[in-house]
N, C-alpha and C positions, 0 to 999 in steps of 0.2 A: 560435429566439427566440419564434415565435408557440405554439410546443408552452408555455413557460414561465409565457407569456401567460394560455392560455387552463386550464391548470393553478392558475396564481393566481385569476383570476377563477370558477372552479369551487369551490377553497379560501374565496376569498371570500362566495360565495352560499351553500354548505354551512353555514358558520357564523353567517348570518344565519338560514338557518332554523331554525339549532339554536337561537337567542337568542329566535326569533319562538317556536316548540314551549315553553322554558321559562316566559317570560310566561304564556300561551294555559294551561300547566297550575298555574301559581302562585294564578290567576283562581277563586275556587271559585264552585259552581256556583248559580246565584241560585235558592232557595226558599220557597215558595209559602206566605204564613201561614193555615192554616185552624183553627179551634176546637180540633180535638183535638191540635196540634203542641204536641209538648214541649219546651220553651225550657230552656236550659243558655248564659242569658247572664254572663259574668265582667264582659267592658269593652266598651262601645260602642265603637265607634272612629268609625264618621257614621251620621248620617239626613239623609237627600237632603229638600230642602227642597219644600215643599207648593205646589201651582202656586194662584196666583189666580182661580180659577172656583171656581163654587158649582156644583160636585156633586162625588163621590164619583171620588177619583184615584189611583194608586199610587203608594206612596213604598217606599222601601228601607231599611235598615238594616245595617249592616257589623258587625259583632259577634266579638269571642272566645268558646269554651267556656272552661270550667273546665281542660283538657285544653290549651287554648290554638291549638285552629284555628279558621281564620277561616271564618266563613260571614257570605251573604247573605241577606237576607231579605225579600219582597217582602208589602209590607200593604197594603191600602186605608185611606183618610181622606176626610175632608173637608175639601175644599180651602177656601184663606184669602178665596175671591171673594164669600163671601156679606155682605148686610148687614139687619141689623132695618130699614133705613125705606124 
């Protein structure tokens, strides 16, 4: 009984990591926007929203190609904190 046990509970964990591995490589890889990146956007799908401080923040963008994979994309802005007075 305990052989059954611990058989199951091995089953158990094995296929958790197998569900954690499929996630972890569905996740594409976040990249870096610099000048000479060549963009092949079709559909946005989000842009991570601008934090409230006034300087210069990272934001993202999730994006399809043409081709239809998904990438990341990581930019700088300027963030929503600044004011004229």
């Amino acid at each position: 009984m305990k052989r059954l046990i611990a058989l199951a509970l091995i089953s158990f964990s094995t296929l958790a990591a197998a569900d954690e591995l499929q996630v972890t490589q569905q996740q594409p890889a976040v990249e870096h926007y610099t000048y000479a990146t060549d963009l092949d956007i079709a559909n946005v799908i989000s842009v991570s929203p601008v934090a409230d401080v006034c300087d210069i923040v990272p934001a993202q963008m999730t994006y399809e190609d043409h081709q239809g994979q998904r990438h990341i994309l990581e930019y700088r802005v300027m963030g929503n904190g600044c004011s004229n007075g």
